[in-house]
N, C-alpha and C positions, 0 to 999 in steps of 0.2 A: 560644807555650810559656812555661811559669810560669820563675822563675829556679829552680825545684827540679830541673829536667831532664826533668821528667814532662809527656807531653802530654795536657792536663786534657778531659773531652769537655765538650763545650757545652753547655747545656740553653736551647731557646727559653722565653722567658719574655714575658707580656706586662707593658709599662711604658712610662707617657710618655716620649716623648722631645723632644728639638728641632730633631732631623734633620728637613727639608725628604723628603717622600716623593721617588724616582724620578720621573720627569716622564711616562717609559710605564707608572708603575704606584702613581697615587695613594692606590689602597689599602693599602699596604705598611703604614702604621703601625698598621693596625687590627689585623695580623696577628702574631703572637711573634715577635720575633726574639733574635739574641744580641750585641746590644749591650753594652757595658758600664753597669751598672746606675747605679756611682756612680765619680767620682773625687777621689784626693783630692791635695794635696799637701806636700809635709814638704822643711823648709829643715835643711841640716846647714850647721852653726854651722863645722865643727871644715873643710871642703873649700867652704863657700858654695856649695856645688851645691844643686840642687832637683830633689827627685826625687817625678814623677809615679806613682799607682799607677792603675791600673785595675782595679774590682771587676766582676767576672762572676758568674753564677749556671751550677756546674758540679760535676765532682766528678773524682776522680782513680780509676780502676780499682783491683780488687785485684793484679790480673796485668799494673797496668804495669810498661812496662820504662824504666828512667830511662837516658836518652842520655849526660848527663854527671852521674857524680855530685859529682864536685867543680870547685867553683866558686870564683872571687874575686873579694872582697867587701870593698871599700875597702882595696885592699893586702891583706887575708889570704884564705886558702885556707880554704875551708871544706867540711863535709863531708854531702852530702844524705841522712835517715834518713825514710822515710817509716813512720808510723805507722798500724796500722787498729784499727779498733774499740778494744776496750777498753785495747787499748795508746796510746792518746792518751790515755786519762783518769789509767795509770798514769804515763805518762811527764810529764805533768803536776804529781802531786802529788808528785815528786822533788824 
């Protein structure tokens, strides 16, 4: 689950990987799966933590239901708004 509260569905997708196949099933990598595609990592200066993200290929529903919507987020509270369609592109140019 993303830190939004929402749980995202998966989409298989094919893409190299460097995962070692299953040993009963070395066909596995020829086949989609849902890995994560990329990752990356980001150093915060102000706590010297390192914080890992993981990118997927998915999408979040219109009829999801968010579990928690408020979150904490380096000491503050913060509050999950999920956008669809063309309310991402308005909520953007604000």
């Amino acid at each position: 689950m993303q830190q939004s509260g929402y749980q995202p569905e998966l989409f298989p997708v094919y893409h190299l990987t460097r995962q070692p196949p299953p040993a009963d099933d070395p066909d596995a990598r020829q086949r989609p799966n849902t890995e994560p595609i990329y990752t990356t990592t980001t150093f915060w200066t102000r706590t010297g933590a390192e914080y890992l993200t993981f990118w997927y290929v998915g999408r979040i529903t219109e009829d999801a239901v968010c579990c928690d919507k408020r979150k904490i987020l380096d000491g503050k509270v913060i509050d999950t708004v999920l956008f669809l369609g063309s309310e991402r592109q308005e909520a953007h140019v604000k």
